[in-house]
N, C-alpha and C positions, 0 to 999 in steps of 0.2 A: 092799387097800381104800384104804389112805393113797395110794395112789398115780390111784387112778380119780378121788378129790379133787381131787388137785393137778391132772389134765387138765380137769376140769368147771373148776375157777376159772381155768386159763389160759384157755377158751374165754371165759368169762364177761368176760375183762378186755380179751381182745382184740373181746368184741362193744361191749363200751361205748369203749373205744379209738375201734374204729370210727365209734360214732355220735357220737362230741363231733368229732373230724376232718370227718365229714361236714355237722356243724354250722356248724364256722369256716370250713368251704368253703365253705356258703351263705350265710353273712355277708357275708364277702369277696366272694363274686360281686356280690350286692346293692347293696355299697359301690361298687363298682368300675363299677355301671350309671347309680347315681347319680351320682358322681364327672362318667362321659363326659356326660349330660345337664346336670350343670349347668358345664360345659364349653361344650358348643354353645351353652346359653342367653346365657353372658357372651360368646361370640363375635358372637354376633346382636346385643348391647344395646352390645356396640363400635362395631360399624358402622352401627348407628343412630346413635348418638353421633357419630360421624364425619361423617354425612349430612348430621345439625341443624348442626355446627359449619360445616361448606362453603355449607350454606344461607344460616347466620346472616351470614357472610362476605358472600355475595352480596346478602343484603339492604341492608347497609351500603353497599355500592356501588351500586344500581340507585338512581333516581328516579321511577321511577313502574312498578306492576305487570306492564305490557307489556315492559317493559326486564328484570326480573327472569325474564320466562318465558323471553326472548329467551337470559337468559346460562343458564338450567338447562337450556333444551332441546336433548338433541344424540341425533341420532338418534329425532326425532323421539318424545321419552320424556317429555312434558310439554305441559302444558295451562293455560288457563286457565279459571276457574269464572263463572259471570253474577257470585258477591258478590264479585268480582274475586282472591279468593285463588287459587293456582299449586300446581299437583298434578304432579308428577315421581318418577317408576318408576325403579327400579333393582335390578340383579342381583344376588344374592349376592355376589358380588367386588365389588360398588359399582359397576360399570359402566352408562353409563345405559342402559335395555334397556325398550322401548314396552311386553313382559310381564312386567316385575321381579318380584319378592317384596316387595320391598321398596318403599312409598310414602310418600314424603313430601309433604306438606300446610301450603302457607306460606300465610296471612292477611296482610294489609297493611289498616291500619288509618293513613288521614293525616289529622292534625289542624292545619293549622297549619303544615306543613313536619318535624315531626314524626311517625317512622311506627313503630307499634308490630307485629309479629309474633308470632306463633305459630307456631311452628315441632312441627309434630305427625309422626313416624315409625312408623310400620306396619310390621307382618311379614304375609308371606302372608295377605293381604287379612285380617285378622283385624281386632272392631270396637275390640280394645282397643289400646290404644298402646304402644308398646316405648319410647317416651322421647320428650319435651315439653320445650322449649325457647321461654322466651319472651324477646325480646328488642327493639331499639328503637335506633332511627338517628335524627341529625338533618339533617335537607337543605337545612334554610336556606330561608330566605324568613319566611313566615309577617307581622313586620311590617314589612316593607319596603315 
């Protein structure tokens, strides 16, 4: 009898064994999905970052919005808008590519010889923004 005990409680311990193991399994998977997602998400918000910062760049150099399309467009990956702001596409690797994922949305606003930007990046056409830069050159003039 003492002995048909001791196999019912070995079973008993290796069923709950079992289910706490299959438990920290499904933890661990979980973590591990999460983890790669918020992976890709900080890779995406790099190379947003990366885009606004080349942008930002070129705004400081250009003088008037036609010049700024002129230096984003390559491969024919860039536009300009009637409220004169510049719309430029780019690929996942940052490559300029006319069907990117990735859009960037620069404003140019001149007051004076003064130009303020908005620097707005997109992911896959989505309406929310992956990162917003705003920034501001001066070009001289104004009272001269």
């Amino acid at each position: 009898m003492k002995n048909k005990q001791a196999i019912t409680a070995f079973y008993m311990e290796m069923l709950v064994l079992i289910v706490v193991f299959l438990g920290v399994l499904l933890t661990l998977s979980r973590m591990f999905a999460l983890s790669k997602e918020q992976s890709s998400d900080a890779r995406v918000l790099t190379r947003a970052v990366r885009l606004a910062e080349n942008a930002a760049e070129l705004v400081g150099e250009a003088r008037t919005p036609e010049e700024l399309l002129f230096m984003l467009n390559e491969n024919d990956n860039a536009a300009l808008s009637a409220d004169g702001s510049v719309r430029a596409r780019y690929s996942r690797d940052m490559a300029p590519d006319k069907g990117g994922e990735f859009w960037v949305d620069v404003t140019w606003e001149d007051s004076s010889g003064f130009v303020r930007s908005d620097i707005i990046v997109y992911w896959m056409y989505g309406g929310e923004p992956v990162y917003t830069l705003q920034t501001a050159a001066y070009l001289g003039g104004g009272g001269e």
